[in-house]
N, C-alpha and C positions, 0 to 999 in steps of 0.2 A: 374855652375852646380856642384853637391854634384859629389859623385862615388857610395853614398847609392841611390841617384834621377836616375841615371842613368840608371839602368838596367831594373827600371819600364818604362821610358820614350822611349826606345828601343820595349821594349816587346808591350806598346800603341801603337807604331808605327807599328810594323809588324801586328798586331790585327788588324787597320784600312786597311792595305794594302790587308789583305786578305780579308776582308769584302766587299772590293771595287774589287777585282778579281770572285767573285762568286756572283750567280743568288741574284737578291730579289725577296725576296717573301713574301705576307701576309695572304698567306692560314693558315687554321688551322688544327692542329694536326689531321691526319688520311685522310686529304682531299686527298691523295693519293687511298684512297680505294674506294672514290663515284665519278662517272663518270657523275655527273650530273643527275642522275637519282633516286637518291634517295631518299623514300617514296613517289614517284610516283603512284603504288600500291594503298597502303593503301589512297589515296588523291583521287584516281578514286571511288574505293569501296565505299568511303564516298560518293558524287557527285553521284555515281549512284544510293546507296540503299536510296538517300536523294531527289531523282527525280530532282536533279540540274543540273541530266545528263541525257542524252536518250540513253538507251541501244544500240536504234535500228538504231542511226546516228553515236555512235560510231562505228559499227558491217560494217554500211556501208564505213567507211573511213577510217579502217581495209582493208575490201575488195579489195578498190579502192588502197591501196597502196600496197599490197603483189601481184595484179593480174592487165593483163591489161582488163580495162571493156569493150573496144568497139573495133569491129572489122570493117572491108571496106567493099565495093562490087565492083564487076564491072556494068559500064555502063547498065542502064536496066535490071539490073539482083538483083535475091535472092538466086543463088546458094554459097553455103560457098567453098571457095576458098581455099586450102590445110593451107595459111597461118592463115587465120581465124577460120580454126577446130582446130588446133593448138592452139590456141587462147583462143575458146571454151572449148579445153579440161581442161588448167589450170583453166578457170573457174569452170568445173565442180568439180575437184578434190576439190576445195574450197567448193563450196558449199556442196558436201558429207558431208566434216566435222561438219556442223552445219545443222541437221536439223528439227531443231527447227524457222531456219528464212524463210520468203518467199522472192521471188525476183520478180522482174518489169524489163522487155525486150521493150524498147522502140525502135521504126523503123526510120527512116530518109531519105530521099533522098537530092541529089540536086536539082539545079532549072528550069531544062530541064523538060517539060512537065507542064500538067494541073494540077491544087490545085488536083482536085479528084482521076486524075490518080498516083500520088506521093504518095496520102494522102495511094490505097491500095497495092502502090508500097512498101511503109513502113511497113504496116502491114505483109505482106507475109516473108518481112526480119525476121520480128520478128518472125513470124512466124516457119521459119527455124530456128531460133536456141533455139526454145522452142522444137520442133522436136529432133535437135540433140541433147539437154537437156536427155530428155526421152529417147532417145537410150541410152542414157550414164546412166540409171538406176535412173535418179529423176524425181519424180514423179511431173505430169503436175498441179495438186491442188498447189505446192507451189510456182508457180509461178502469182504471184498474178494478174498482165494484162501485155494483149500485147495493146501498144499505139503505135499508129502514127502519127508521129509529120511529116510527109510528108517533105516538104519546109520550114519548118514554122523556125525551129529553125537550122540553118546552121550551123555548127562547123569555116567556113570560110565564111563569107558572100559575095557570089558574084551571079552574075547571069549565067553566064557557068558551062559546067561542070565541078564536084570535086568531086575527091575519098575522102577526108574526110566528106563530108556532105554526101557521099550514106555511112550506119555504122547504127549499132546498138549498145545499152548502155543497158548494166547487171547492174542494179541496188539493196540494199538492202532495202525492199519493208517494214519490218516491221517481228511480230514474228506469229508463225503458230498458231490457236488459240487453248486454251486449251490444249498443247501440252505438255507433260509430263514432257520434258527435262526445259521448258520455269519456271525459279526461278528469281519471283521479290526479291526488298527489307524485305518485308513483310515477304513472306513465307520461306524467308532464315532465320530470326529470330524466326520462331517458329521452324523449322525445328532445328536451333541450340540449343533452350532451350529443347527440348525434348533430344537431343543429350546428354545434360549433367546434364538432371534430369535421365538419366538410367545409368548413371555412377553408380557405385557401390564400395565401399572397398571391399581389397581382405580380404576373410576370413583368420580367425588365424589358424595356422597350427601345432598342438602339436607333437611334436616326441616320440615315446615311442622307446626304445633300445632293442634291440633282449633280453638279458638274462633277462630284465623288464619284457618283455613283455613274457616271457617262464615261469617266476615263478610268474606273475600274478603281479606283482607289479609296481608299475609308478617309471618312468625315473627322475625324484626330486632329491633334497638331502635328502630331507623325508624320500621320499618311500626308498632308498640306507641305509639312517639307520635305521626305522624299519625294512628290509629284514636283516640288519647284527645285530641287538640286538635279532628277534626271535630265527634267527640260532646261536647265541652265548647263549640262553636261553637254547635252546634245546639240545645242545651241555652241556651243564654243567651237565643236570641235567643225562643226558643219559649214560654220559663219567665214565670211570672207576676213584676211586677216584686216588687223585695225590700220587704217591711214596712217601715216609714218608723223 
């Protein structure tokens, strides 16, 4: 080995050693700033005003994930139980904010009792919390039906009783019809081309200068030498003549 070879084959050396002491990686430049989410946005927008999505299934699993939809009952009962108005209430405050959508309140029981006694055992559930809905200030039109699924459909299936199969399920039902707020695909594009067919340039703004504008003359270079060639006109002819 040379003593000119030597200081490269050192310097290689320490190069690999750190290379092999720190993380690998084969992310790309900036991949620090997207959390996996990005153009997420713009990829839904697309999918929805493209009808490749449904507004009103995303809206409902929205719903279903920010709130809880179903609350219990007790044995033989439709009274809402303090932890179920609780319950209710976050519901409500969600749906305040959209109302534009309708909802669907479906009833349930377990499997104690007869198909018809269950079936209006259900119903009365739902019932109550279309009730407390309406106390809570939304109005009973957007609630689109009250169903009872009685026995039929068990969250646990068994044949005794279960606090989870007595419960009702807040569902989103779909959009309110003809409702102001309610902007498909369609009408959001015309609504945008009008937007920017009323755009407008701003007008031009000419300045005219206080002493311009005091002796009638424009703010130019122009107007600044015709104002200083009259007054030197007039000035000559007016002046007394020059000392000899």
């Amino acid at each position: 080995m040379t003593k000119a070879t030597a200081p490269l084959l050192a310097a290689t050396l320490i190069a690999l050693s750190l290379a092999a002491c720190g993380p690998v990686t084969d992310r790309v430049a900036g991949a620090e700033v997207d959390e996996g989410g990005f153009g997420n946005a713009t990829a839904n927008n697309t999918l929805v005003q493209t009808g490749q999505r449904d507004v009103a299934y995303q809206m409902g699993t929205r719903f279903a994930a920010e709130v809880p939809t179903t609350i219990t009952f007790a044995f033989n009962s439709a009274e809402l139980s303090p932890e179920a108005r609780a319950t209710l209430s976050r519901q409500a405050d969600w749906i305040r904010q959209f109302p534009e959508l309708r909802f669907s309140v479906y009833g349930h029981t377990d499997a104690v009792g007869s198909d018809s006694y269950n079936k209006a055992l259900g119903k009365r559930r739902a019932q109550a919390v279309v009730a407390f809905f309406s106390a809570q200030g939304i109005s009973p039109s957007r609630l689109q039906a009250l169903v009872s699924f009685g026995e039929t459909r068990p969250a646990i299936p068994t044949p005794g009783p279960e606090q989870q199969n007595r419960r009702t399920v807040t569902e989103v039902a779909g959009f309110v019809k003809a409702h102001p707020g309610t902007l498909n695909g369609k009408y959001a594009a015309v609504v945008f081309r009008s937007y920017v067919a009323s755009a407008a340039s701003a007008p031009l703004v000419t300045t005219i200068s206080a002493d311009a504008a005091a002796s009638g003359g424009t703010s130019g270079p122009e107007g600044a030498s015709s104002s200083s060639s009259s007054s030197g006109g007039s000035s000559g002819s007016s002046g007394a003549a020059p000392s000899p």
